[in-house]
N, CA, C and O of each residue as an XYZ file, in Angstrom:
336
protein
N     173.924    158.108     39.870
C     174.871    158.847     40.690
C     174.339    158.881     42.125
O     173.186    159.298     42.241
N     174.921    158.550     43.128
C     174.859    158.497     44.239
C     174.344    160.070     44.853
O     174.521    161.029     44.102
N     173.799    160.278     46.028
C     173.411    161.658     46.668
C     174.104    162.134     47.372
O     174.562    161.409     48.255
N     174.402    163.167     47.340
C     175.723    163.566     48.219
C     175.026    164.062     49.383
O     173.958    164.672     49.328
N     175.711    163.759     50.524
C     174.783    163.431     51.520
C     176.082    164.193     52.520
O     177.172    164.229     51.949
N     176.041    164.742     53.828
C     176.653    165.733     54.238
C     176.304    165.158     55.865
O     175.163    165.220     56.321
N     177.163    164.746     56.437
C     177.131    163.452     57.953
C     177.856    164.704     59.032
O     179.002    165.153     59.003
N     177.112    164.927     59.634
C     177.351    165.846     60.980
C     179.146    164.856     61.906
O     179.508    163.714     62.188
N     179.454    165.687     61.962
C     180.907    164.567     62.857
C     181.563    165.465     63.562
O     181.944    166.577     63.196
N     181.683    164.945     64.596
C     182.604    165.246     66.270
C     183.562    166.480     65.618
O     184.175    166.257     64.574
N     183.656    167.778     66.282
C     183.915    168.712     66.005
C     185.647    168.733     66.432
O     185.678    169.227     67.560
N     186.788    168.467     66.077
C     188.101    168.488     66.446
C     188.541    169.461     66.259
O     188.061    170.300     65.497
N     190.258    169.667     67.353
C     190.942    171.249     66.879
C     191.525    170.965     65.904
O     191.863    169.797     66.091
N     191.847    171.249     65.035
C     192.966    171.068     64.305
C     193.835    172.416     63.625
O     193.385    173.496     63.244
N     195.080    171.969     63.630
C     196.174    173.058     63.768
C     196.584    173.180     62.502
O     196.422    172.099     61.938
N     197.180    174.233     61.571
C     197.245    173.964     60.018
C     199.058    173.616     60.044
O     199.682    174.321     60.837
N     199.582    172.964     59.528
C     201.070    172.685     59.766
C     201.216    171.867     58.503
O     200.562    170.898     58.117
N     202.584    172.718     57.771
C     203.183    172.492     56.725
C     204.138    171.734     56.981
O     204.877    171.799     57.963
N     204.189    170.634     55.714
C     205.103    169.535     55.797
C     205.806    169.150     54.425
O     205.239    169.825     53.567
N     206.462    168.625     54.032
C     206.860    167.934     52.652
C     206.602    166.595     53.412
O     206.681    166.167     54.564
N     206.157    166.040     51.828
C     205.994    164.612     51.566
C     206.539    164.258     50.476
O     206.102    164.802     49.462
N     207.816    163.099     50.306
C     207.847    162.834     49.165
C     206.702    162.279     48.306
O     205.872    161.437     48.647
N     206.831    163.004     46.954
C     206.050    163.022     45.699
C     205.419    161.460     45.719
O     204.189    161.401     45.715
N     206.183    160.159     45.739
C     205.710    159.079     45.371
C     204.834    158.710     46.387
O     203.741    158.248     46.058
N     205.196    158.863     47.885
C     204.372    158.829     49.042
C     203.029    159.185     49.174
O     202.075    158.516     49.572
N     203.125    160.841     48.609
C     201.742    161.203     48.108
C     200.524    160.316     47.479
O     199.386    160.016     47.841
N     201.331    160.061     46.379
C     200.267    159.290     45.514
C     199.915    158.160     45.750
O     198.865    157.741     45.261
N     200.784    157.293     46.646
C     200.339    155.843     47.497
C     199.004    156.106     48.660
O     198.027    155.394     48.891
N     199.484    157.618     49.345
C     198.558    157.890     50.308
C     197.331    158.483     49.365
O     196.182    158.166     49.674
N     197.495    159.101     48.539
C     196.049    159.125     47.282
C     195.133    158.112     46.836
O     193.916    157.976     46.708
N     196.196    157.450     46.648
C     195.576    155.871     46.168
C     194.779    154.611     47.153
O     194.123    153.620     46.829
N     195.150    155.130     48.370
C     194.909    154.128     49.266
C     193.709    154.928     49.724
O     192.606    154.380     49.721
N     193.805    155.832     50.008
C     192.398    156.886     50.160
C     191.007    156.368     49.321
O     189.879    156.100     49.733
N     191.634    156.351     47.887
C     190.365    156.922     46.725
C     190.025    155.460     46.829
O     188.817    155.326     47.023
N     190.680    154.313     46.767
C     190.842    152.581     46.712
C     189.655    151.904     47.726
O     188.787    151.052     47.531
N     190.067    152.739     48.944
C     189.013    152.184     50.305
C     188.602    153.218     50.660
O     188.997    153.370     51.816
N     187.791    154.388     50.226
C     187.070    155.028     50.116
C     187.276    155.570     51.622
O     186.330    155.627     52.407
N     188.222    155.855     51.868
C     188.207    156.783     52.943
C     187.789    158.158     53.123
O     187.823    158.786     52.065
N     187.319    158.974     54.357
C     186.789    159.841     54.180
C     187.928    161.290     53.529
O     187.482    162.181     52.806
N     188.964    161.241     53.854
C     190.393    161.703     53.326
C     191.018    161.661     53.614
O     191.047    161.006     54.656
N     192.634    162.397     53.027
C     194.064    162.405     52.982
C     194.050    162.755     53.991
O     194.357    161.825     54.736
N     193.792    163.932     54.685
C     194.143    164.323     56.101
C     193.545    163.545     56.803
O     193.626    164.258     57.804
N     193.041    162.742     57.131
C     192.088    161.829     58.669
C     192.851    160.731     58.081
O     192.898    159.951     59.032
N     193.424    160.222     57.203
C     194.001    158.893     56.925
C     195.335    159.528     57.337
O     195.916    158.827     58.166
N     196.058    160.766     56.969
C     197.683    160.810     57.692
C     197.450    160.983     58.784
O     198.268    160.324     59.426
N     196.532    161.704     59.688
C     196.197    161.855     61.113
C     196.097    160.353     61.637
O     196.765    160.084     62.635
N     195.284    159.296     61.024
C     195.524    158.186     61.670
C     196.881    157.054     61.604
O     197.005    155.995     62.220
N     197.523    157.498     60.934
C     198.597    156.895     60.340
C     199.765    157.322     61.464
O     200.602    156.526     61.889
N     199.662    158.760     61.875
C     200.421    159.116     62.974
C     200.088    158.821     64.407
O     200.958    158.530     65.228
N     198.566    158.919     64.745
C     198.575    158.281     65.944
C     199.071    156.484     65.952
O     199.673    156.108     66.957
N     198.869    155.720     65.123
C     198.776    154.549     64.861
C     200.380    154.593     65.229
O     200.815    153.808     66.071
N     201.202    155.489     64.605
C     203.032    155.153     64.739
C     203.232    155.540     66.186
O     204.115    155.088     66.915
N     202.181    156.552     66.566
C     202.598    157.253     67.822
C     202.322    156.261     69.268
O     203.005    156.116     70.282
N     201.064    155.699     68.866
C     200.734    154.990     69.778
C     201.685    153.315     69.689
O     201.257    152.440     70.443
N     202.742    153.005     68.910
C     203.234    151.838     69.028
C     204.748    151.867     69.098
O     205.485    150.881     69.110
N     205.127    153.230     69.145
C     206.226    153.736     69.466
C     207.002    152.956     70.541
O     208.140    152.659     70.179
N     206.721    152.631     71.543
C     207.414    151.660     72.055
C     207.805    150.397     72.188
O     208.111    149.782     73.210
N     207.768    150.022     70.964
C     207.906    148.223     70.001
C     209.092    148.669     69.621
O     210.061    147.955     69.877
N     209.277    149.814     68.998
C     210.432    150.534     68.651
C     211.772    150.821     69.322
O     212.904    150.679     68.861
N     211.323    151.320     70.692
C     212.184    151.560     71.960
C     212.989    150.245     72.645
O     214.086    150.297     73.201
N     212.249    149.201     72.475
C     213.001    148.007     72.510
C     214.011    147.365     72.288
O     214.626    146.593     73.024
N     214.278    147.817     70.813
C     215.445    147.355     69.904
C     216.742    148.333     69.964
O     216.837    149.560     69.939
N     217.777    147.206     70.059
C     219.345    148.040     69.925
C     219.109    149.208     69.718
O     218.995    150.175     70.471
N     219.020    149.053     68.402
C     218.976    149.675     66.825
C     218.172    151.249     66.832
O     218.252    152.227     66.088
N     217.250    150.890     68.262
C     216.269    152.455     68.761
C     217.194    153.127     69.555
O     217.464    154.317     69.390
N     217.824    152.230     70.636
C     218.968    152.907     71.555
C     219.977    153.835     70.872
O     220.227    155.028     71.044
N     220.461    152.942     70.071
C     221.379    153.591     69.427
C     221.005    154.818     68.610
O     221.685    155.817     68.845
N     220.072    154.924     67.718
C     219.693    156.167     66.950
C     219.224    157.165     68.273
O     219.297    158.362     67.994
N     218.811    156.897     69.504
C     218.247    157.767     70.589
C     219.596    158.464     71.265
O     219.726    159.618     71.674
N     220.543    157.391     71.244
C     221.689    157.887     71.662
C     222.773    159.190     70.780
O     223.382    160.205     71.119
N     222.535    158.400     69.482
C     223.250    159.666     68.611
C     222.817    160.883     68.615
O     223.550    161.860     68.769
N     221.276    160.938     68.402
C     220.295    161.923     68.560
C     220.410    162.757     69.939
O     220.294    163.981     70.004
N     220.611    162.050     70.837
C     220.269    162.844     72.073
C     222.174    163.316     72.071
O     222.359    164.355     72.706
N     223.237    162.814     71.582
C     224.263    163.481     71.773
C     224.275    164.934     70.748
O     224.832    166.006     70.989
N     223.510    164.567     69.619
C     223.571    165.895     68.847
C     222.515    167.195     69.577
O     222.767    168.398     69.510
N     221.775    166.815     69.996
C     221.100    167.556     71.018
C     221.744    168.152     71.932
O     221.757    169.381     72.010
N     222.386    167.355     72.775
C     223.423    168.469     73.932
C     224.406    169.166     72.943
O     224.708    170.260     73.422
N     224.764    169.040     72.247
C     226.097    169.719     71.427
C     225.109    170.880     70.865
O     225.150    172.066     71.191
N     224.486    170.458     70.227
C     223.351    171.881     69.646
C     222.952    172.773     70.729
O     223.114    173.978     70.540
N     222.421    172.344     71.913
C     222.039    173.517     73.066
C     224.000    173.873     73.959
O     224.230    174.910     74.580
N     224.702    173.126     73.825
C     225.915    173.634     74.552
C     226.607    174.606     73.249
O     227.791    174.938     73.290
N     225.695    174.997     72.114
C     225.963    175.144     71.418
C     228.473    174.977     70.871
O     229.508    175.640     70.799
N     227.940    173.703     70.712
C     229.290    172.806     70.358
C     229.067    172.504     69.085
O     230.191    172.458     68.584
N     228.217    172.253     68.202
C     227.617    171.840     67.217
C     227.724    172.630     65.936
O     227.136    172.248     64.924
């Protein structure tokens, strides 16, 4: 059995924030964790979001972004002109 061994690491804020995940999602992000021995679930979804966050504009490119930005941003004014 290996020694469990306890690695000093860069001290971050972190904020506690509740989310749903679908059930099957979970267990892919479990699996991919326990598989490549990552350090955990939370620092693997934390990187998973900067990773989407930071390429977010590959996204912005396409029709297909305009358009969902456009619907979105019309349900937005209707919600604050409260029209909605």
């Amino acid at each position: 059995m290996p020694d469990f061994v306890i690695k000093a690491r860069e001290k971050k804020e972190y904020e506690q924030f509740t989310c749903r995940i679908e059930t099957e999602l979970l267990d892919q992000v479990r699996k991919l964790v326990l598989e490549n021995n990552l350090p955990s679930v939370n620092e693997f979804i934390n990187d998973c979001i900067r990773f989407s966050v930071g390429n977010l504009k590959i996204m912005k490119e396409t029709e297909e972004w305009i358009q969902k930005m456009e619907f979105f941003g019309s349900r937005i004014i209707l919600k604050e002109g409260h029209l909605n």
